[in-house]
C-alpha positions as CSV (number, residue, x, y, z in Angstrom):
1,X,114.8,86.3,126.5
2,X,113.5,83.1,125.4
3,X,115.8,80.8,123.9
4,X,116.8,80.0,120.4
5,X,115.1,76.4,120.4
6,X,111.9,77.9,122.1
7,X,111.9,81.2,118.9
8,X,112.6,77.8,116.2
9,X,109.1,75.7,117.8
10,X,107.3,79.0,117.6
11,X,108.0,79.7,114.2
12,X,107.3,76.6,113.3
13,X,103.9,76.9,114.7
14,X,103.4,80.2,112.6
15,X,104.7,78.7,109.5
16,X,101.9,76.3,109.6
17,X,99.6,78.0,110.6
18,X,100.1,81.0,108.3
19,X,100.0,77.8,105.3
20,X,96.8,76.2,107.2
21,X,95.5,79.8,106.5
22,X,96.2,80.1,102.9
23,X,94.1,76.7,102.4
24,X,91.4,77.6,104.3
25,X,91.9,81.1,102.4
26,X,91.6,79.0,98.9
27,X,89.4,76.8,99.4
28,X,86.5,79.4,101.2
29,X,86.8,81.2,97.8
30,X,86.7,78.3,95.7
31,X,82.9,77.8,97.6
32,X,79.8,78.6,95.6
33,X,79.0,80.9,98.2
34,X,81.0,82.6,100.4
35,X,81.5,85.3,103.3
36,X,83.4,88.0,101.7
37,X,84.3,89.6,105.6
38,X,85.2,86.2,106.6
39,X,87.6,85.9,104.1
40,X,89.2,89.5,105.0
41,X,89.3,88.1,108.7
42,X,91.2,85.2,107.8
43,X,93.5,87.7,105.6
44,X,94.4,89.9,108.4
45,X,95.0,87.5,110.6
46,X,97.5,85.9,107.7
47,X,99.2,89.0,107.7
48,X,99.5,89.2,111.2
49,X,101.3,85.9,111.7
50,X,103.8,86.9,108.4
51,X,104.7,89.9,110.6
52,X,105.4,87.7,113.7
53,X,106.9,85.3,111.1
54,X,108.9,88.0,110.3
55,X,110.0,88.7,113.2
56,X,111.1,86.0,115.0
57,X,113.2,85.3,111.8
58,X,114.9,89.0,112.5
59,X,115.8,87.8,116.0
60,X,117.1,84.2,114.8
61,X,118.7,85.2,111.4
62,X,119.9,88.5,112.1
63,X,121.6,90.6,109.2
64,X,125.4,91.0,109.6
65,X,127.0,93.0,107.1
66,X,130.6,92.1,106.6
């Protein structure tokens, strides 16, 4: 299993990234003119790093009920 320093850089990574993509997401609409499947692309691929997001959290932060 990797360790915890190596899960906090890669979630990191995806945190930007998944904001990078919310820009990119804004501004593309914001465009006179723009590819409506592009925009989808760039929306799954969101959601797919919030679920890896997600879970790396779950592994670092994990829920202990008292």
């Amino acid at each position: 299993m990797e360790n915890v320093e190596e899960l906090r850089a890669k979630l990191v990574i995806l945190t930007q990234e998944h904001r990078d993509l919310d820009s990119a997401i804004a501004a593309l609409i914001k465009s006179a003119s723009y590819d409506q499947l592009q925009v989808q692309r760039l929306k799954k691929r969101k959601l797919h790093l919030k679920d890896m997001i997600t879970k790396l959290e779950d592994l670092l932060y994990p829920d202990i009920i008292a």
